[in-house]
C-alpha positions as CSV (number, residue, x, y, z in Angstrom):
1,X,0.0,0.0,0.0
2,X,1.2,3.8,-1.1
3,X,1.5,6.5,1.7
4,X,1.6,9.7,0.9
5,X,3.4,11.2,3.4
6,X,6.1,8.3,3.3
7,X,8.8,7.7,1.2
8,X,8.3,3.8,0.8
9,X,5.4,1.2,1.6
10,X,4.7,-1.5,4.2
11,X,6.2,-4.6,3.3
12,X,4.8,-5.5,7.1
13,X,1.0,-5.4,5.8
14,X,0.3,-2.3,7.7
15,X,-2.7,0.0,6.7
16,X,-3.8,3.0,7.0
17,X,-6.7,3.6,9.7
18,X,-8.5,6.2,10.8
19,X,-11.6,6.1,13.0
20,X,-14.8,7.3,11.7
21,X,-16.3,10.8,12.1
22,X,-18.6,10.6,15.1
23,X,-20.4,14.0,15.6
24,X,-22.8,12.7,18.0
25,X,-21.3,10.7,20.6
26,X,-22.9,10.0,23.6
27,X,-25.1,12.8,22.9
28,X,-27.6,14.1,25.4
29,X,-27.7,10.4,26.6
30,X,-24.2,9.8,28.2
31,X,-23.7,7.2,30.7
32,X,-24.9,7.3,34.4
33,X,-23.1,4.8,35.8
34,X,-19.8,5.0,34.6
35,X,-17.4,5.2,37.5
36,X,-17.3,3.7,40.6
37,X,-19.2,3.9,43.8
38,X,-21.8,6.4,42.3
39,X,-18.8,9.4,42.2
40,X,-20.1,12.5,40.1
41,X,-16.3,13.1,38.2
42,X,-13.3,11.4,37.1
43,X,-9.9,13.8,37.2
44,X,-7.5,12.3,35.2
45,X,-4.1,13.7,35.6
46,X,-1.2,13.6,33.0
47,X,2.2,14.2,33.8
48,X,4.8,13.9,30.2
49,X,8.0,12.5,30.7
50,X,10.2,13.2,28.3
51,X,12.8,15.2,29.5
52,X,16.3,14.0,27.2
53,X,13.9,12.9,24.3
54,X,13.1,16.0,22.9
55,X,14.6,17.0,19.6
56,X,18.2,17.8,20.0
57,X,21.6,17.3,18.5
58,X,22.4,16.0,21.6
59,X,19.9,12.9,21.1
60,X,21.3,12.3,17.6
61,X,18.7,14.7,15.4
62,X,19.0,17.0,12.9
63,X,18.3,20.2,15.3
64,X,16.9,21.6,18.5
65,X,13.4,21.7,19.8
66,X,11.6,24.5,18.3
67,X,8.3,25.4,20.4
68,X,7.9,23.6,23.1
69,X,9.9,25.4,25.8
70,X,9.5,28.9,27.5
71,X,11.5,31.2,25.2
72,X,9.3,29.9,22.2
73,X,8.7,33.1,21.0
74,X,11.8,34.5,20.3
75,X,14.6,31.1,19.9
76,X,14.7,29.8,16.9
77,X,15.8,26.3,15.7
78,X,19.8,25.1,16.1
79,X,20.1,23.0,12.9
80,X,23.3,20.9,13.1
81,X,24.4,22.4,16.8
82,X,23.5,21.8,20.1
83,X,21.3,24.7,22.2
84,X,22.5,24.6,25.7
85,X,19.8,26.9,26.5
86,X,16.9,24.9,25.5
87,X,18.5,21.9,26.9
88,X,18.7,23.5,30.5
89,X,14.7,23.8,30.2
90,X,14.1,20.7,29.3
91,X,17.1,19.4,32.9
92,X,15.3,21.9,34.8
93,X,11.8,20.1,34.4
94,X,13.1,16.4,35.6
95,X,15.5,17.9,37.7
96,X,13.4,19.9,39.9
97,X,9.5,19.7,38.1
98,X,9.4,16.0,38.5
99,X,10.5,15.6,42.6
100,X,7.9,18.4,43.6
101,X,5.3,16.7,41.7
102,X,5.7,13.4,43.2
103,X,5.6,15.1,46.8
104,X,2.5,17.0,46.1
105,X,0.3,13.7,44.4
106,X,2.0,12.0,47.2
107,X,0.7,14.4,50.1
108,X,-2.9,14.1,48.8
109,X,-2.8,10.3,48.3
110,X,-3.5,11.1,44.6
111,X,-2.4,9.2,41.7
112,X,-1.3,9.9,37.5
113,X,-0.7,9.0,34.6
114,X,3.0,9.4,33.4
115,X,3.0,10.0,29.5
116,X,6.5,8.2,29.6
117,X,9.2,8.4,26.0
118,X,11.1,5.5,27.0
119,X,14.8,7.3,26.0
120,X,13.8,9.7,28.8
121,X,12.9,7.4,31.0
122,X,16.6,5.5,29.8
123,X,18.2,8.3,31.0
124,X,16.7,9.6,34.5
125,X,15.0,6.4,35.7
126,X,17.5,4.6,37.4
127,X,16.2,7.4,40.1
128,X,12.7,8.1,39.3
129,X,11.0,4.2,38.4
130,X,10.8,2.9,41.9
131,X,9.3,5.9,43.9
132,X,6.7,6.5,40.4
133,X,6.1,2.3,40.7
134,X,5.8,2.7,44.9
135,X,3.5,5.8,44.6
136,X,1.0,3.4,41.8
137,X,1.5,6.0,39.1
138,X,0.6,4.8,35.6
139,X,3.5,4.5,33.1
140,X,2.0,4.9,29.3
141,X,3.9,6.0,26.2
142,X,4.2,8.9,25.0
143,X,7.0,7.5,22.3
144,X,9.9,6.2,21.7
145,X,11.6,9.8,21.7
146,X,9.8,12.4,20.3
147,X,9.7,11.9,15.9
148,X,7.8,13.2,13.2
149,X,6.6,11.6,10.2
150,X,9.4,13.2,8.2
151,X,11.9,11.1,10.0
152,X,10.6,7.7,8.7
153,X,10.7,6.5,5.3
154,X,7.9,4.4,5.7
155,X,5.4,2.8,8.3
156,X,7.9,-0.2,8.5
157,X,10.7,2.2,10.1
158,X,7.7,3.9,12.2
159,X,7.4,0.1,13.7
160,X,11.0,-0.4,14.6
161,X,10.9,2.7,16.6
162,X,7.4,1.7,18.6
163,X,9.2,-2.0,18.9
164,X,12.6,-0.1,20.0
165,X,10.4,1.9,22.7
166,X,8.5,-1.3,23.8
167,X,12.0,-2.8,24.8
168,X,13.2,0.1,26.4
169,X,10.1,0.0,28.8
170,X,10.5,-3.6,29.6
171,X,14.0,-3.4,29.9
172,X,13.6,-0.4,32.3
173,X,10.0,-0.9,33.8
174,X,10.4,-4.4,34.5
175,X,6.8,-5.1,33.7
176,X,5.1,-7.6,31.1
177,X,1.8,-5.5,30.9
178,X,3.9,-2.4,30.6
179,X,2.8,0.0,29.0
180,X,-1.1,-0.2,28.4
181,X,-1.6,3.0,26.9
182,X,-0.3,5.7,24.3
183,X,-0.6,9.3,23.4
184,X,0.9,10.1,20.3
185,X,-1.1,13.1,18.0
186,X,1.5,14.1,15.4
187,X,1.9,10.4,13.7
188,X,0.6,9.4,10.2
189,X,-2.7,7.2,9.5
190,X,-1.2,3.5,10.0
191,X,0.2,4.6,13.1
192,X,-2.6,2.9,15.2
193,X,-2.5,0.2,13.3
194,X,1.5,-0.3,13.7
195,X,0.7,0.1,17.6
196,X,-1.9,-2.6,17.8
197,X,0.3,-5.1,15.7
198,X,3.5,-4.5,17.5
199,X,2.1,-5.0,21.0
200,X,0.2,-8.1,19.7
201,X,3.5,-9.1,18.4
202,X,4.9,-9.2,22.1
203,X,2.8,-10.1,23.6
204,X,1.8,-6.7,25.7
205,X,-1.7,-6.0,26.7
206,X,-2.7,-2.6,24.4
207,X,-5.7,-1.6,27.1
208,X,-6.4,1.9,25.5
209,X,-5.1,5.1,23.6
210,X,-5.5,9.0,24.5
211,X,-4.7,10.2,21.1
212,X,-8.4,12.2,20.9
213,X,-10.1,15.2,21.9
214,X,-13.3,14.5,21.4
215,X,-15.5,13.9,24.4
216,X,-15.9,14.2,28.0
217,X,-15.9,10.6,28.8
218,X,-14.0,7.7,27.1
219,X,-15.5,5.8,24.2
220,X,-14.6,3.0,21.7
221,X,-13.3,3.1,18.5
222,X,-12.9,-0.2,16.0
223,X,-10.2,-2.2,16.7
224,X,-7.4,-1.4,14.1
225,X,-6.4,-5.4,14.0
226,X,-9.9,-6.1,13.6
227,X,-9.9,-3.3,10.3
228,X,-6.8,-5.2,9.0
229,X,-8.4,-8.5,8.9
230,X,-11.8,-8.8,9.8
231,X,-12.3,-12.5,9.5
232,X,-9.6,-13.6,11.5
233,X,-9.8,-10.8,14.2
234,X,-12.9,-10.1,16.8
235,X,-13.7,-6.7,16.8
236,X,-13.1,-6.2,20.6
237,X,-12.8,-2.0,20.2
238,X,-10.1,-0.1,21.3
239,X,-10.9,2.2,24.3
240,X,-10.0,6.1,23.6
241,X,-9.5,8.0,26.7
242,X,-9.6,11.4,26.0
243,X,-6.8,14.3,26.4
244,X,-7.1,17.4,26.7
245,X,-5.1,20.8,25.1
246,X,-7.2,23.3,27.0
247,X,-6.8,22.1,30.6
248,X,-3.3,21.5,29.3
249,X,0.1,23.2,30.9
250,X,0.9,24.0,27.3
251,X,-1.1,26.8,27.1
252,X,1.7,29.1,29.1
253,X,3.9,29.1,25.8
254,X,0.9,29.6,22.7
255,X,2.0,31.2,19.9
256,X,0.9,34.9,20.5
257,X,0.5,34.6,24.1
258,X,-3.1,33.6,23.6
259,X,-2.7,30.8,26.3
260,X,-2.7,31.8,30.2
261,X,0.2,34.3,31.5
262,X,0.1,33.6,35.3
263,X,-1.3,30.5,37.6
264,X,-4.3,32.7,39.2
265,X,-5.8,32.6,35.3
266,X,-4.5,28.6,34.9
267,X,-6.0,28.0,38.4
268,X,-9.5,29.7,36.7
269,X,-9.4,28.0,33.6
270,X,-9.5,24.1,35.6
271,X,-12.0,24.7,38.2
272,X,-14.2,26.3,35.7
273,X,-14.2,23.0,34.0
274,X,-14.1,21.5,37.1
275,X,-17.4,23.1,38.2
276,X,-19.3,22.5,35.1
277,X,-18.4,19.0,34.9
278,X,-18.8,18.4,38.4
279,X,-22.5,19.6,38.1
280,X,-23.3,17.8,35.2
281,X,-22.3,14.9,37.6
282,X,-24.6,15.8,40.4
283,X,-27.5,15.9,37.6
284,X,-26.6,12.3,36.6
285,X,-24.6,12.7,33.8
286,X,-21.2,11.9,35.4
287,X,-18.0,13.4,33.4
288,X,-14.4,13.2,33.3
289,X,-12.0,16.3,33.2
């Protein structure tokens, strides 16, 4: 099969697969029931890990990360040459982000999520993967280290890096069922499909994706093995748990400042959201923020 936006095809049989459209949803007829014990809302909190797998000369690319870092605005792109600069932001945030973090879920008995790149997670873990395991934080992917389309010839090379990443976890993680769940949003069409077939391929349990942002509650999709080869594979569904980019720390570094400058307006941005949500709950219609 041809891919447009790769230089060569699959000779690993995978496909392009893309969801359908759903404009409806739940609609005004969402679940009642869906978590546990009755509670109105579900809080799902993401940290990303991925401190050392950003782009950088450093990690073997081409250049420096371009936008996602606080002088955004006005740094633009090493090509060919390390930026020390841009590095140090990237330190700062496992070196002293990460600790606090852990203290503060850990003071409130609260658990998350970690959206985990495994080459970060190679290079800080030996000090962080006990206390995250000890504390029952969730380790997903987040990839292997951070690539765009442009870096792969073809879906096959996009599967060596998610089987690369896979064995990184393991390695570090010691886990089997480790991880369960991605967020990737920047990959091409087969990249659900080369996710699915590489965990079926070893054998790890592919319990969800977050790569959406469309609902307030979780929902199925098809299964993409299931789209491959529908008469040898059960449509079970895969589970999308939604993410958000609006109750989302990225919005401190928007392009135009157009995000939120200081944490009294970030602080009013969630528990809006919280609120509405959290009523909608009391009415019967239980969300998830």
């Amino acid at each position: 099969m041809e891919y447009p936006e790769f230089k060569k095809p699959s000779t690993e049989g995978f496909i392009q697969y893309a969801p359908p459209r759903d404009f409806v949803g739940y609609g005004d007829d969402s679940p009642r029931d869906c978590w546990p014990d009755g509670k109105k809302i579900c809080v799902s909190f993401v940290l990303n890990y991925e401190e050392g797998a950003e782009f950088s000369v450093w990690n073997g690319d081409k250049s420096s990360e371009g936008s996602l870092h606080e002088l955004s605005y006005n740094r633009p792109i090493r090509k060919n040459e390390r930026d020390l600069v841009v590095e140090g932001m990237f330190e700062w945030g496992i070196r002293c982000g990460l600790p606090r973090i852990l203290k503060l879920f850990s003071k409130y008995k609260m658990v998350f999520t970690i959206w985990t790149c495994p080459r970060a997670l190679e290079l800080s873990g030996s000090t962080y993967i006990k206390p995250i395991q000890e504390a029952g934080h969730e380790f997903a992917c987040h990839g292997n280290h951070w690539r765009r389309n442009a870096y792969f010839e073809g879906p096959d090379d996009d599967a060596a890096h998610v089987r690369e990443g896979l064995d990184r976890f393991q390695r570090l993680v010691g886990d089997p069922n480790v991880p369960a769940g991605w967020y990737i949003h920047n990959r091409s069409l087969a990249h659900k499909h080369i996710r699915a077939k590489v965990h079926r391929e070893k054998g790890i349990p592919l319990l969800y994706c977050s790569d959406s942002y469309a609902g307030d509650l979780p929902y199925y999709i098809p299964n993409p093995l299931h789209v491959a080869d529908p008469v040898n594979e059960a449509d079970e569904g895969l589970l999308m748990i939604p993410y958000s980019l609006v109750n989302n720390d990225h919005r401190f570094i928007t392009p135009g400042f157009a995000g939120v400058a200081k944490c009294d307006d970030w602080f009013d941005t969630l528990k809006a959201d919280f609120d509405y949500l959290y009523q909608e709950g009391l009415e019967g219609r239980p969300k998830m923020m």
